[in-house]
Structure formats: C-alpha cells, structure tokens
C-alpha positions in Angstrom: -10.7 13.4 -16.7 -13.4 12.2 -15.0 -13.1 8.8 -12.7 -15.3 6.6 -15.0 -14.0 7.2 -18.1 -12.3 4.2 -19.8 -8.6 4.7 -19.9 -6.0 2.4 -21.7 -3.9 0.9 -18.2 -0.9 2.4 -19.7 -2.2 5.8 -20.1 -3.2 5.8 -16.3 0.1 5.0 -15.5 1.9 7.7 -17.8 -0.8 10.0 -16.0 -0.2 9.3 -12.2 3.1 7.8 -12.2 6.2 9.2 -12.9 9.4 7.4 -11.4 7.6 4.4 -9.9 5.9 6.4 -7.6 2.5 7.9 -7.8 1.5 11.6 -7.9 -0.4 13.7 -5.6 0.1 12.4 -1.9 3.1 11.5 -0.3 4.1 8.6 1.7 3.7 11.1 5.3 0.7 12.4 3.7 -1.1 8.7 4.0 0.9 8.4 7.3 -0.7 11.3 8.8 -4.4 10.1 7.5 -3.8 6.8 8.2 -2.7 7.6 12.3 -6.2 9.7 12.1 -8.1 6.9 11.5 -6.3 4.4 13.9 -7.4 7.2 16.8 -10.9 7.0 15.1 -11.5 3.9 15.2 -8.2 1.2 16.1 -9.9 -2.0 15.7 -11.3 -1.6 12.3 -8.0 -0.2 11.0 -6.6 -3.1 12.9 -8.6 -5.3 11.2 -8.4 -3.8 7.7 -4.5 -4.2 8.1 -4.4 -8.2 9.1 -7.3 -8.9 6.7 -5.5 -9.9 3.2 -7.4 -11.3 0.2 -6.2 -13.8 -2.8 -5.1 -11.9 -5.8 -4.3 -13.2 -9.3 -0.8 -13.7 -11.1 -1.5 -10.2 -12.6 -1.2 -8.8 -9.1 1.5 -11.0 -8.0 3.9 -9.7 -10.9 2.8 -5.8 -10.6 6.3 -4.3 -10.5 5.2 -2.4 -6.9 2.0 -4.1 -5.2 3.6 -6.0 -2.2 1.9 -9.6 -2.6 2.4 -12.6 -0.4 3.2 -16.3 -1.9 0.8 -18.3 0.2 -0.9 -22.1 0.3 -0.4 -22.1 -3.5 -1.7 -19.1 -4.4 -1.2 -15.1 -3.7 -2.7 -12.9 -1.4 -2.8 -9.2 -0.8 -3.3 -6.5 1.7 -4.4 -3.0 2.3 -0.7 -2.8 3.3 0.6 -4.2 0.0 -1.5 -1.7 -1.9 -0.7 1.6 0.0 3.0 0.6 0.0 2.4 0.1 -4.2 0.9 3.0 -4.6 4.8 4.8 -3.7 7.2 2.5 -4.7 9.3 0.1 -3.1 13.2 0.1 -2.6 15.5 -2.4 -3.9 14.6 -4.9 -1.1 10.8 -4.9 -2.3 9.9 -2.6 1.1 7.3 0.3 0.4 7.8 3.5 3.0 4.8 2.9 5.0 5.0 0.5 8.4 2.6 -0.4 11.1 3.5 0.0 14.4 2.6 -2.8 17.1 2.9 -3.3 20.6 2.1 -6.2 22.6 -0.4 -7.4 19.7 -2.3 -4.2 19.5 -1.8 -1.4 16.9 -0.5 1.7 18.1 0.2 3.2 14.8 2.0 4.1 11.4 5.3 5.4 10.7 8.1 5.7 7.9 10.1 2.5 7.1 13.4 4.1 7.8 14.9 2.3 4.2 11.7 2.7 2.3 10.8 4.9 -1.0 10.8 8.6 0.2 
C-alpha cells in the first residue's frame, strides 16, 4: 500500500490497529527515539511538547487521542497523539511520560500504569 492512496478510515484502522494499539513500534521503541532527539536538540522537543493546538469534536471523542477540555473548546498535543497511537489504560493514561526537573525537560520514560 502506498502512503497516498485513499483508504476508507476503517480499513486503516483494521490495518494498523489490532487491540487498541497500533502495529509496528512499541511504546519503548518511541521512548528510545524520542530521548535521542531531546539530547539533539532539548528546547525544540521542549517546545513541541508544551505547544498544543485546537482540535475538533471528531478528535475530542477518538476512543485513544488524549485531548484537553479547554476555554470552550479542545486542544491537543504531540503528547496526546503519541500516547493515541498505543492505547490508553482504563484511567485514559497512554504509556509515554515526560520527565521534568526544575522546569526543564530532562527526558521520557514509561508511565508505570500505562498500555504496555
């Protein structure tokens, strides 16, 4: 399949989703990649992480996007959609967390009670 053909949505799911989560890359995978860029370059990954964009009811009611309620309307992260991408537990908490310390990122890591 190549990456411009036009799919039916539930196709693509039945294609790279099977349980809620999707296919091909594992949560530590992204953690690993993700860690490599923070060492690249912190302050853009830094930035990509706190910057979060409105999003439409669509988005809001995906069954695994993490979406945030806000000033009447819904926004969304990178964080939100990396966490999507592998599921979420019953508490709505995808596997992937950022790591802080004293305001700066210094890192991601597994949610201890996220999808596996």
């Amino acid at each position: 399949m190549m990456c411009c053909e036009e799919q039916d949505l539930d196709e693509i799911r039945e294609t790279y989703y099977q349980g809620g989560k999707m296919n091909s890359v594992t949560p530590d995978d992204a953690i690993r990649y993700l860690n490599e860029l923070i060492e690249i370059d912190r302050p853009a990954m830094a930035a990509l992480i706190a910057n979060r964009v409105p999003c439409n009811q669509a988005m809001a009611d995906h069954p695994t996007v993490q979406v945030r309620a806000q000033h009447g309307g819904f926004t969304v992260g990178m964080v939100g959609i990396l966490n999507g991408m592998f599921g979420i537990d019953e508490d709505g908490f995808g596997p992937i967390v950022w790591i802080f310390k004293d305001g700066d990122l210094t890192g991601v890591s597994c949610n201890p009670g996220g999808v596996r």
